[in-house]
Phi, psi and omega in degrees: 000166193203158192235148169260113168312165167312331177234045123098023161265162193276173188206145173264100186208151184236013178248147207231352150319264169317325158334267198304357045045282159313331191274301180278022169298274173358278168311296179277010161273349171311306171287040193340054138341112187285358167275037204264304148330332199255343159288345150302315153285347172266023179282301191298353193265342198262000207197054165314326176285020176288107176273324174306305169322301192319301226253326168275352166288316171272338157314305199316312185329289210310331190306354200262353157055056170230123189298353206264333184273022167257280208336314191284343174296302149327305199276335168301330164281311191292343164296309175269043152258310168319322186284317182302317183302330185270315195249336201085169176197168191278213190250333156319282190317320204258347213270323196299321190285330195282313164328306165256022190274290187292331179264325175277034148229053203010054157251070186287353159313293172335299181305316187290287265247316170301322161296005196251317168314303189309314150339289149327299166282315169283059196295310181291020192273071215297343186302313147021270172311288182301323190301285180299338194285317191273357137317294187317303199293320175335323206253356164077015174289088177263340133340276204312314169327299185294316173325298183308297189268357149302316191294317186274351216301313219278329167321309189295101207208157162310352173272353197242129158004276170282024191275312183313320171252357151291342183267283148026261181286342158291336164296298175282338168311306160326290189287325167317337183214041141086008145253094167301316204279354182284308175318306209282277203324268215323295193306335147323277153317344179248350158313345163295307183296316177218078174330307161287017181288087184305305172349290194304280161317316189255037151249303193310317161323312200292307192292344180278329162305323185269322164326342148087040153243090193303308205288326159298331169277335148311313179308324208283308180299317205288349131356309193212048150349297200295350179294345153221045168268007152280355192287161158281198186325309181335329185295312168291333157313313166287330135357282204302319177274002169284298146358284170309343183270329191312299205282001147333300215237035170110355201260062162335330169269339163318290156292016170268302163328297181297304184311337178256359184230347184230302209283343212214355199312336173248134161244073159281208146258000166308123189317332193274319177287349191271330188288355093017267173326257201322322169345288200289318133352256194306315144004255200307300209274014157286324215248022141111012195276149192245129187237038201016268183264359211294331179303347168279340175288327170336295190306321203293306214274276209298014137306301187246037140255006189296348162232042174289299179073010184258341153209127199308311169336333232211312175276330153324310160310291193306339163269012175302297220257319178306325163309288178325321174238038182030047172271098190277332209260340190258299184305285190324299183287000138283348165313301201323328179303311174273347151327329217254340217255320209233351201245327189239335181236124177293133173149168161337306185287352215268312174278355161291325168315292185327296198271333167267283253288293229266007171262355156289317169298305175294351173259357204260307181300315160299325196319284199306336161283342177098027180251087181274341204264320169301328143204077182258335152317308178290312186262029166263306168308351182256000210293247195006304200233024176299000173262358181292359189282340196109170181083191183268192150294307180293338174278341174250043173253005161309306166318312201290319175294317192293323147351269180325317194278318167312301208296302178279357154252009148299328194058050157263076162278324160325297197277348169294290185296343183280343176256023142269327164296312211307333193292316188299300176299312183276032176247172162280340130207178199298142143260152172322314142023242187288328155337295187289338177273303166326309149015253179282339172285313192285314158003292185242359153358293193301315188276346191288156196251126203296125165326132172317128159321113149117331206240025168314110176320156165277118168327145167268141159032000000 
């Protein structure tokens, strides 16, 4: 028997219980909504034959990039190849089994591209939508983002349930590929439609960042703080960009504060929160901020992550804080990983390992030994193609400062000034940042010794 969901697909359920158990499932992973787990379970204690429930549990696992959970992933298909077999499903519903059929052999292109088909046939299907969007992004395809939700945009009218938060991710899509003033209108508009659209809220955040306007951007967040206190983890990020506006514009005791008390408020080990954390770190001691002990509950969790391999973004953090406190012998064997990673293992990750993951690692371990020109070399080699790691713009300008920060304690300022102006062009405009370095690179320009052959960044894009 079947049912029509909130955003107008049919579903295989014969409980109008459980409908609704799924229909608010839907809405708070839209919200990320940290109730997003326990509605979900309860669609599984009510309906165990659900195949689609089944198949969005193990997408949710991989997204969490941890190795230990594709066992758990794997057992999510295979419940819902079980459910099909018992009850059946539509074509939608099986297509959701295929998505996560293709990343767990490790082709999440693959996954987004079936969901951008379920699309095609479904446009209102927004879990979908959110779905492929938060792949794309993993995979740092911020094209493909926008592309996906432009083909459906026009489905999204005031009628539909979910249009808010679908504006939302056209929000961020937007500011992701350099339209601020589009980024800022939709996201603006679809926080009318759906006040808890955290999502939503932090593209506009995004847009104040590249736009080199912090104060404003403290204002929008620090402002309306409760707007994301339904969230799940998704909640310390948005911090983190409160934070980042903090450390724009000087206020440094500030950001210290929000780190212990909001951005670190859990220690857990989710890859998005320790990247968070360490960012935020190497930040503030680029800019000379003393951050005592904090690296070490870092180092303790990212340790026993060293041989996840499962997304270079998330290993590129976990060697941050291992660097950082010359665990060196913990930095190798995530080198080693990602060796293993770009040399052995078929999928999508294996040439990101390759061409970013392991000279950004090797350039990270150097910083932190105090090998500054070995590595600016190394993270000059990875610079070109650092958005396939994944994340944002704003998440990967951590690379860019350290680049940079490398290039000038090297006493390569030629090669300094050039990736900061380039850094300048691909922002919406100069930051304190870069304000400061520019400077200070032409000041002393003039005294600089010509850059090693060969190892000049490549301009981005």
């Amino acid at each position: 028997m079947t049912h029509t969901d909130a955003f107008g697909s049919d579903v295989t359920l014969d409980k109008v219980s459980a409908l609704d158990h799924w229909n608010k499932t839907a809405r708070a992973f839209l919200a990320h909504s940290s109730a997003t787990p326990t509605h979900l379970a309860a669609v599984l204690e009510e309906a165990p034959s659900f195949a689609l429930a089944h198949a969005f549990q193990g997408i949710s696992y991989l997204t969490l990039g941890r190795k230990e959970l594709i066992e758990n992933a794997r057992a999510a298909l295979t419940n819902a190849k079980d459910a099909v077999a018992a009850v059946g499903c539509t074509k939608r519903e099986a297509q959701y089994l295929q998505v996560l059929e293709a990343w767990l052999a490790g082709h999440p292109r693959q996954s987004a591209d079936i969901m951008d088909n379920i699309l095609a046939e479904t446009p209102g299907d927004a879990m979908a939508l959110k779905l492929g969007h938060a792949i794309r992004f993993i995979l740092g395809d911020a094209t493909g983002m926008r592309r996906s939700i432009e083909a459906v945009l026009p489905t999204y009218d005031t009628a539909h349930p979910a249009t808010g938060y679908v504006l939302g991710c056209h929000a961020f899509s937007a500011e992701e590929t350099g339209d601020y003033a589009l980024a800022e209108a939709q996201g603006r508009k679809g926080l009318e439609m759906a006040p808890d659209d955290a999502w939503g809220l932090h593209a506009i955040a995004h847009v104040y960042d590249m736009t080199g306007e912090p104060m404003a951007g403290a204002g929008w967040l620090g402002g309306q703080t409760e707007s994301w206190a339904h969230c799940n983890n998704f909640g310390f990020h948005v911090w983190w960009h409160l934070a980042l506006f903090l450390l724009a514009i000087g206020a440094t005791d500030e950001v210290l504060d929000l780190y212990d008390h909001k951005i670190r408020a859990e220690h857990t080990d989710d890859y998005r929160d320790i990247s968070n954390a360490a960012s935020m770190l190497v930040r503030l001691e680029i800019e000379g901020v003393s951050v005592g002990r904090r690296w070490e509950e870092l180092a303790n969790l990212c340790e026993k992550r060293t041989q996840d391999g499962c997304v270079v973004f998330a290993d590129l953090h976990y060697i941050m804080p291992l660097a950082r406190l010359g665990r060196t012998e913990a930095a190798e064997t995530l080198i080693q990983t990602l060796t293993r990673t770009a040399r052995s293992t078929p999928g999508d990750m294996s040439s990101v390992a390759g061409t970013s993951g392991i000279p950004a690692a090797r350039g990270i371990l150097s910083y932190y030994s105090g090998n500054y020109r070995e590595a600016y070399c190394q993270l000059a080699a990875a610079r070109a193609s650092m958005q396939s790691v994944g994340g944002s713009h704003a998440q990967r300008d951590v690379f860019e400062r350290l680049t940079i920060d490398a290039a000038m304690r090297a006493d390569l300022l030629n090669d300094a000034m050039r990736i900061l102006r380039d850094r300048e062009e691909n922002r919406g405009a100069p930051d304190a940042f870069s304000t400061a370095r520019l400077q200070k690179s032409v000041a002393k320009s003039l005294d600089e010794k010509p850059a090693v052959v060969g190892v000049a960044a490549p301009l981005l894009a």
